[in-house]
N, C-alpha and C positions, 0 to 999 in steps of 0.2 A: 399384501405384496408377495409375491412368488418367493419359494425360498432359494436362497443361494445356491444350496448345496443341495436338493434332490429337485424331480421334475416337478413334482407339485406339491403345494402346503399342505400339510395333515394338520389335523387340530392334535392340539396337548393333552394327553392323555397320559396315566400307568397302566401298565403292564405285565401282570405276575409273572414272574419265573418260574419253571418248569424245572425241579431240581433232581427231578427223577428222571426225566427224558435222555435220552440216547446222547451220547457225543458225537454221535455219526450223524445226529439229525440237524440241521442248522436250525438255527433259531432266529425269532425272528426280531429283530433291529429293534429296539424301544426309541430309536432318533425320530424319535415323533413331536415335532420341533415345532412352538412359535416360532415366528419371525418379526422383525421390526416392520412395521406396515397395518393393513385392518385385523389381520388375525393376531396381532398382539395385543391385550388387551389389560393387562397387568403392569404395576409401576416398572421400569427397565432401572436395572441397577447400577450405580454410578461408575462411569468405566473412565481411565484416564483420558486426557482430551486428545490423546492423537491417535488412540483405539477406536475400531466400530465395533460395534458386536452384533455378528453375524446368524449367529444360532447357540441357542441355549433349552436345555432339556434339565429331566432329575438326574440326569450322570453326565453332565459337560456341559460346558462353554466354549465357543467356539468365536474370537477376536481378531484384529487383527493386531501385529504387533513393531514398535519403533515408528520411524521416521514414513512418510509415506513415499511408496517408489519413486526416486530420481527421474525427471520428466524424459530423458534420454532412455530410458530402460522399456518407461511407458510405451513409446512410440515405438521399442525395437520390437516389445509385445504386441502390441495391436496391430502391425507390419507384417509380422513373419508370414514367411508362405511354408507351405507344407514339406517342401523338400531341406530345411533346415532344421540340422539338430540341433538341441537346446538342453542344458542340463544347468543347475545349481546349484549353491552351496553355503550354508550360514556358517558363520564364525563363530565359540564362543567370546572372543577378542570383540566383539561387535560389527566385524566386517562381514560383509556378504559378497557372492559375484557371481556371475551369470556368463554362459559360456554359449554364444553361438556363431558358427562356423570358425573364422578369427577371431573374430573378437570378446574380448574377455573385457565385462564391466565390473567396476568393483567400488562398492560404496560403503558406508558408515551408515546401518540401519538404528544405532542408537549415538546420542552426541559423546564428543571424544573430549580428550581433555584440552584441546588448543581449538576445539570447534562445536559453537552449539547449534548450529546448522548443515545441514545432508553435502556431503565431501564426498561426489564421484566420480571416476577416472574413465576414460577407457583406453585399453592398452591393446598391440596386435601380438596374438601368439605366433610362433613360427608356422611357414608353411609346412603345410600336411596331406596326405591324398586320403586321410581317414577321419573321422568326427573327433573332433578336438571336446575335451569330458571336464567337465566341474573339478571332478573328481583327483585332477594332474595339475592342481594348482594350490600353493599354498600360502598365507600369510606369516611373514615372519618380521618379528621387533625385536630391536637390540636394545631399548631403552628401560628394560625391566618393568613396562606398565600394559602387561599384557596385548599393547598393539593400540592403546586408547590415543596416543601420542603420534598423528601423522608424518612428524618430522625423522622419526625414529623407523618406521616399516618399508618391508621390503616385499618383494615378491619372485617366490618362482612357479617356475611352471616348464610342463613338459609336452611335446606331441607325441603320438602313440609310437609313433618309429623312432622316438629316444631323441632329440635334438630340445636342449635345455634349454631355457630362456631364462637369466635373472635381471632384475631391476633394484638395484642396491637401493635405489629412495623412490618411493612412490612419488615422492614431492615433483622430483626430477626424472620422470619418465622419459625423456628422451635419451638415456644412459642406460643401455645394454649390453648385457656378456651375454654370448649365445655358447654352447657345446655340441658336442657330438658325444653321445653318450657307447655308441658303437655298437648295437645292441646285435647279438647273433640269434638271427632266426624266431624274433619274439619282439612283442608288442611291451608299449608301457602301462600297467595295471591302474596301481593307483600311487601316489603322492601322499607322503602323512609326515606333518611338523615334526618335527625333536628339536626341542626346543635349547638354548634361546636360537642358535645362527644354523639350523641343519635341518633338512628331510632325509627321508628316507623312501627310495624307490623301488617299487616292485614289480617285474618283469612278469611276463605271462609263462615264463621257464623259471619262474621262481628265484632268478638274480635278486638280491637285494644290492644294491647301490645309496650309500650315503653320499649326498650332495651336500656341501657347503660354497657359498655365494659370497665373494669381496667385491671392491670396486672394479678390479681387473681380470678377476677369474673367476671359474667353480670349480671346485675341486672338487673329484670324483672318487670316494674309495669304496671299492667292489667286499661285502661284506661277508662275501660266499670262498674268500680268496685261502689261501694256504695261510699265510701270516696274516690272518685276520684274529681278532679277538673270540670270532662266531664260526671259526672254523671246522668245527666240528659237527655245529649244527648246519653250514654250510654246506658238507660233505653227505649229507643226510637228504638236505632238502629237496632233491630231485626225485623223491621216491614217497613222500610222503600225501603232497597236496592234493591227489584226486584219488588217493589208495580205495575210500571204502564207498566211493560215490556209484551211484547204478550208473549199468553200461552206457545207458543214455548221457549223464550227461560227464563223462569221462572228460570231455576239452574245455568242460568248463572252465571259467576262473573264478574259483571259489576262496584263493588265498587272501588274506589282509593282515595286516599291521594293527598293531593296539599299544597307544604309547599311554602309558602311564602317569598319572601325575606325579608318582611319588618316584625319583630317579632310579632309584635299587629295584623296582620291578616293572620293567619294562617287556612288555609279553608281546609275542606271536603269535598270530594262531592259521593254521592252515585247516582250514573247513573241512572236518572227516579226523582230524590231530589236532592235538593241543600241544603248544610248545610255550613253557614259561623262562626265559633266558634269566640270569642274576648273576653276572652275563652268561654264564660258562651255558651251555645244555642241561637244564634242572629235570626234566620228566619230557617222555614223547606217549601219549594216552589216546587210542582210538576212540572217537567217541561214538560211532556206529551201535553198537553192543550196549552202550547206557542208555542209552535211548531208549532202543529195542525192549529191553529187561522194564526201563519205566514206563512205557505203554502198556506193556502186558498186563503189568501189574494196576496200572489206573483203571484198566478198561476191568478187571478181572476178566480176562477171558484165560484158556489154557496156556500153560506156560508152551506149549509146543508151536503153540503162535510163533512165537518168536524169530523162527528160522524163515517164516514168508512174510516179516515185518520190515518194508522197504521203509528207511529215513533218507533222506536231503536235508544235510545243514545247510541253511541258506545265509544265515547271518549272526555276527555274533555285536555285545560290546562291552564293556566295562563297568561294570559295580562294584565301588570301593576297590576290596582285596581281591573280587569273585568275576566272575566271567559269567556274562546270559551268552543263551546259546538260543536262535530262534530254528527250530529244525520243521520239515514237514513230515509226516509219518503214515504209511498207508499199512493198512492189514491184508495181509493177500496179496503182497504184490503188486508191480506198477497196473494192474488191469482192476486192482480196487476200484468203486465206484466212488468212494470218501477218500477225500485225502485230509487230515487233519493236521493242525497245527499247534508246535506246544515250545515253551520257555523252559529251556531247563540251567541250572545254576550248578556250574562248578567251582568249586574252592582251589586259589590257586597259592593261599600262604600256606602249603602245608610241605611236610620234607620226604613226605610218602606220596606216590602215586593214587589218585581218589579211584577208589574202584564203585563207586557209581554217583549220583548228581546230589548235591543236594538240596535241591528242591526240585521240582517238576508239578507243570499247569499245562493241561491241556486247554487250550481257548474256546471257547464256544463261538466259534465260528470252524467251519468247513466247508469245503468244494467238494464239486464233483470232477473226477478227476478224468481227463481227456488227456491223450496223447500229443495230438495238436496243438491242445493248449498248456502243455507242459512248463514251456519257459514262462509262458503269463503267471501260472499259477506258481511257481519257483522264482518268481521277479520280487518278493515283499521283501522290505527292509526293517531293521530295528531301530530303534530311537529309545536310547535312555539318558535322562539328564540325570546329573550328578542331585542327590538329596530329595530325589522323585519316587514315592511307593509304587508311580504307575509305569509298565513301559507302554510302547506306543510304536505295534506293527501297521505298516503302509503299504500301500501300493500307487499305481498312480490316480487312482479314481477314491480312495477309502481309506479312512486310518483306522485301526482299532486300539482303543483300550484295555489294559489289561494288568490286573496287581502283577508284581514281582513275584513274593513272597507268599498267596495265599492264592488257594482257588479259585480260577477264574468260573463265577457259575452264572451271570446274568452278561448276553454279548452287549457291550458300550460300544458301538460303531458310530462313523461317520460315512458319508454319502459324501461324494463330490462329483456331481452327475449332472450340472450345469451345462451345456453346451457352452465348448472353448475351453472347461476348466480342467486344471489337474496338476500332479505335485509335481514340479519339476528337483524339489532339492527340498534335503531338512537339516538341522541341527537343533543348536538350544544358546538360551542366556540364563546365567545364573542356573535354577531348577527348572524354567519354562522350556519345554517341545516347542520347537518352531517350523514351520515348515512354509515352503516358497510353492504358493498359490498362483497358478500361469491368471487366474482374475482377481484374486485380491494381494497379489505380491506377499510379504511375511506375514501368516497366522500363527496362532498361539491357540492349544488345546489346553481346558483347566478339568481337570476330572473334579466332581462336586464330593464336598467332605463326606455324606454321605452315601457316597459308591465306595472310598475308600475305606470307610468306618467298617 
């Protein structure tokens, strides 16, 4: 049977690594994958019953994961036409949902605690004249069981020109507060929980707005304001978000929100700066220059490197106390031929400024670096679950593998090169990566103990 994920079955094979070869040189893929079908030929190992398993190699497994797509979701899949955007988003609460034009679906891809079968909604966002994003919607429970509890969850959500939508009970979906959030001169970024009853919104001018949702209102407090608690860093933060980004992509939006599990460190980070709030303003850290300095030194090339070492933070997330930072890095300048990619790890429980990372992997994979294809190659995301050795950069066609904590020296990739297929959204449950496959709905990547050993 043809494999899922690339255009044609390769037989199973290893692969030696190359531990001396270049970081500039890509390397080539070891996803030289059975599959379920004639080229399988090996006992399949017992997978839970509402998993398939898709592809499996010596460094991954590749399943799918929960409940299987909600029949309505199915047909909005196999429906769409080309001129609709479509984005999505996993819970680690267990909810998912899917965002195209209006309409926002939102399901339970694992069973809750009042329901052992698939609980899906669909609800309309407000009008918009711009693509309505995953990314501006959030789940929130007041019942203190993470959101397992349907009768307890809410929803909000926002369209890119600011106008709020809340839903106090999912149960009772026909019960909406709408807002005007007022936004001057600026789009809505992204949406992120703070928990238990509040989000937090981030404006493409770098507004932060804390949103809280009752049955008759939302309250809106601007958290950039004079008599804010974040006033200080508020005062700041129009100067900070695209400081060390190359010329190119200066309008980018590079800023995000990073909530914390643990209430006393609640962090921000604006792509290019590091901001750890406890609350007050704790440290503001360019991270351009750490980068730079740990390239130079991975690669040993001349420290004079340095000064035509272009980086692009593209993404960042949370481990434990520490911050990953996913950055691109070229030598020579944006007209480098290689653009490389590498993880590097800041420490953010300390009371000193870190003056450089402490850890840095550069990944064995690279591009070749086009101008044209600049925001392709600058589109990957990070993915780390909590009590995971591995993280897990994507894009929409490819996920890669990659330790945290130790050098990356054999590429663990994935293909997703089906015709039709590709990521629309990811998250996690518990330690599992999950990502929302536009043909098999939510997969689940398991890196084999022996990649990670």
């Amino acid at each position: 049977m043809a494999s899922p994920w690339t255009r044609q079955s390769l037989k199973r094979k290893s692969m030696p690594s190359n531990r001396n070869s270049s970081p500039f040189t890509p390397r080539q893929s070891l996803n030289n994958s059975s599959f379920l079908g004639d080229s399988f030929s090996r006992a399949q190992p017992k997978v839970p019953l509402n998993s398939q398993l898709l592809e499996e190699t010596d460094q991954h497994r590749v399943e799918t994961y929960g409940f299987p797509l909600p029949v309505q979701i199915s047909e909005v899949l196999t429906n769409k036409s080309g001129d609709h955007h479509i984005s999505a988003k996993i819970d680690p609460s267990g909810w998912a949902w899917l965002v195209i034009g209006r309409k926002l679906f939102i399901w339970r891809y694992v069973p809750s605690a009042t329901s052992k079968g698939v609980f899906c909604k669909e609800l309309m966002l407000p009008a918009s004249e711009m693509h309505h994003s995953a990314d501006l919607i959030c789940v929130l429970s007041s019942g203190g069981d993470s959101g397992s509890n349907v009768s307890f969850v809410s929803i909000m959500a926002a369209s890119p020109e600011g106008l709020v939508r809340y839903w106090p009970s999912l149960i009772h979906d026909s019960a909406v507060v709408d807002m005007e959030t007022d936004l001057m001169a600026s789009q809505c970024h992204s949406l992120t929980a703070f928990p238990p009853h509040s989000c937090v919104l981030v404006t493409t001018n770098n507004e932060l707005l804390l949103l809280s949702g009752s049955q008759k209102e939302i309250k809106c407090h601007n958290l950039n304001s004079s008599n804010s608690v974040f006033s200080d860093f508020g005062r700041r933060v129009s100067s900070f978000i695209f400081g060390s980004q190359p010329v190119s992509n200066k309008d980018a939006n590079w800023q995000r929100v990073l909530i914390s599990n643990v209430k006393a460190d609640n962090s921000r980070i604006g792509l290019s700066h590091l901001f750890v709030i406890k609350p007050e303003l704790h440290f503001q850290l360019q991270l351009e220059s750490l980068f730079q300095e740990a390239t130079v030194c991975a690669l040993q090339v001349d420290p004079n490197a340095v000064t035509s070492c272009t980086v692009w933070c593209i993404d960042v997330a949370l481990c434990s106390s520490d911050i990953i930072i996913l950055a691109a890095v070229s030598l020579g300048g944006v007209h480098s031929t290689q653009l490389l990619y590498s993880l590097g790890t800041l420490k953010t429980d300390t009371e000193s400024m870190p003056s450089q990372l402490e850890n840095f992997n550069i990944l064995q994979y690279s591009a070749a670096y086009n101008e044209s294809r600049e925001q392709e190659l600058l589109s990957f995301k990070l993915l780390l679950p909590p009590q995971n050795s591995s993280a897990f950069v994507y894009g929409s066609n490819l996920v890669i593998c990659a330790p945290v904590n130790q050098a990356d020296e054999v590429l663990n990739k994935i293909d997703l090169l089906s015709p039709g297929n590709s990521i629309l959204g990811s998250g996690f449950h518990g330690n599992k990566p999950l990502f929302f496959s536009m043909k098999y709905g939510i997969i689940t990547v398991t890196v084999t103990e022996a990649v990670v050993r």
